[in-house]
C-alpha positions as CSV (number, residue, x, y, z in Angstrom):
1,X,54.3,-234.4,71.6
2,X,50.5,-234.3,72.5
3,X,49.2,-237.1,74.6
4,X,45.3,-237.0,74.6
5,X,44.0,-237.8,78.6
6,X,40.9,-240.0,79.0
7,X,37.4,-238.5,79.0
8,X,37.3,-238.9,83.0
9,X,41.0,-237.4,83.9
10,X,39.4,-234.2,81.4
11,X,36.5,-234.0,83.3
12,X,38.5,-234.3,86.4
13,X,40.8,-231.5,85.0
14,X,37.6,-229.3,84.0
15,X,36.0,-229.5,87.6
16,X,39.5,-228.6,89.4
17,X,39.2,-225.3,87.2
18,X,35.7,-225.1,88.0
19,X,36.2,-225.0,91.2
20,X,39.5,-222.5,91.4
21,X,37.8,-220.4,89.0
22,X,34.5,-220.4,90.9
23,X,32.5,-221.1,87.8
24,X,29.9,-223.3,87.0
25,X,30.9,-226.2,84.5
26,X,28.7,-225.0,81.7
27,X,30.3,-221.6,81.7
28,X,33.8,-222.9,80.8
29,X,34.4,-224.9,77.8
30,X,37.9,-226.4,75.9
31,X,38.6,-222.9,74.0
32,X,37.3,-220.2,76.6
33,X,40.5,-218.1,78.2
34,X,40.3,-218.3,81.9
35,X,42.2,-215.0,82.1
36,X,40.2,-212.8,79.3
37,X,36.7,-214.6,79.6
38,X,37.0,-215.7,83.0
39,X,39.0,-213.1,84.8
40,X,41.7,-215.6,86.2
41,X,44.4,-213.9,87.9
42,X,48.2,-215.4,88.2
43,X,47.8,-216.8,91.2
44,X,44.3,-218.4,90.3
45,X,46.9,-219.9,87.7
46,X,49.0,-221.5,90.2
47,X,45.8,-222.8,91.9
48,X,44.9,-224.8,89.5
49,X,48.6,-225.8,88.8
50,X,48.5,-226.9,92.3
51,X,45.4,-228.6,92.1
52,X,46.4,-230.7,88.9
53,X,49.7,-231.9,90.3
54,X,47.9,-233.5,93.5
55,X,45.0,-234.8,91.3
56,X,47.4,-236.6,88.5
57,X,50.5,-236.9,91.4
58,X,52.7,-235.4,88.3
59,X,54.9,-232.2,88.6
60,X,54.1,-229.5,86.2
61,X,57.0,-226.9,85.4
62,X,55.5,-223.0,85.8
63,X,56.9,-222.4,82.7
64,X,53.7,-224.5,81.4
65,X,51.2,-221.3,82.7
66,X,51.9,-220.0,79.3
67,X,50.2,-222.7,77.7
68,X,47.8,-223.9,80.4
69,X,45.1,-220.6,79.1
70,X,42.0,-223.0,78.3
71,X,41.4,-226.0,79.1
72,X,42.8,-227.7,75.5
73,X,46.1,-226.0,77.1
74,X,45.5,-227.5,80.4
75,X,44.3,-231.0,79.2
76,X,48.2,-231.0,76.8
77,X,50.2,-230.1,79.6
78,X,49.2,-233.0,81.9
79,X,48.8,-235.1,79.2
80,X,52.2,-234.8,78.9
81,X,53.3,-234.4,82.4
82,X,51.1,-237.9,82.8
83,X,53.3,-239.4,80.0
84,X,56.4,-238.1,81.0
85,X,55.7,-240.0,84.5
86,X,55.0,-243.2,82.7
């Protein structure tokens, strides 16, 4: 179950992974791998994990990494996690 985020929680989202990443907004879009295009490491992965459950005040299971490679991954995951709160 997919549940789509509003345009300003995905731009919210895409500057938190801006920011971890230390990339400029333009460089990263929906489909672009953080780890092979953007050189993300594991722990840049829990970063951003970090940074998404104080944003959204959800929890997010590590198990999501897996998924959470772009930001379409990112933007699923706490889309759910949001819904799940709800």
């Amino acid at each position: 179950m997919t549940t789509a985020i509003d345009t300003d929680s995905q731009a919210r989202i895409k500057e938190i992974v801006c920011d971890v990443l230390e990339l400029e907004e333009d460089e990263v879009t929906d489909s672009s791998l953080f780890k092979e295009d953007h050189g993300a490491d594991s722990l840049r992965a829990i970063e951003i994990l970090a940074g998404l459950e104080k944003e959204f005040k959800v929890t997010i299971e590590q198990s999501e990494l897996e998924r959470m490679v772009n930001l379409d991954g990112v933007y699923a995951v706490v889309g759910e996690a949001v819904a799940a709160q709800k």
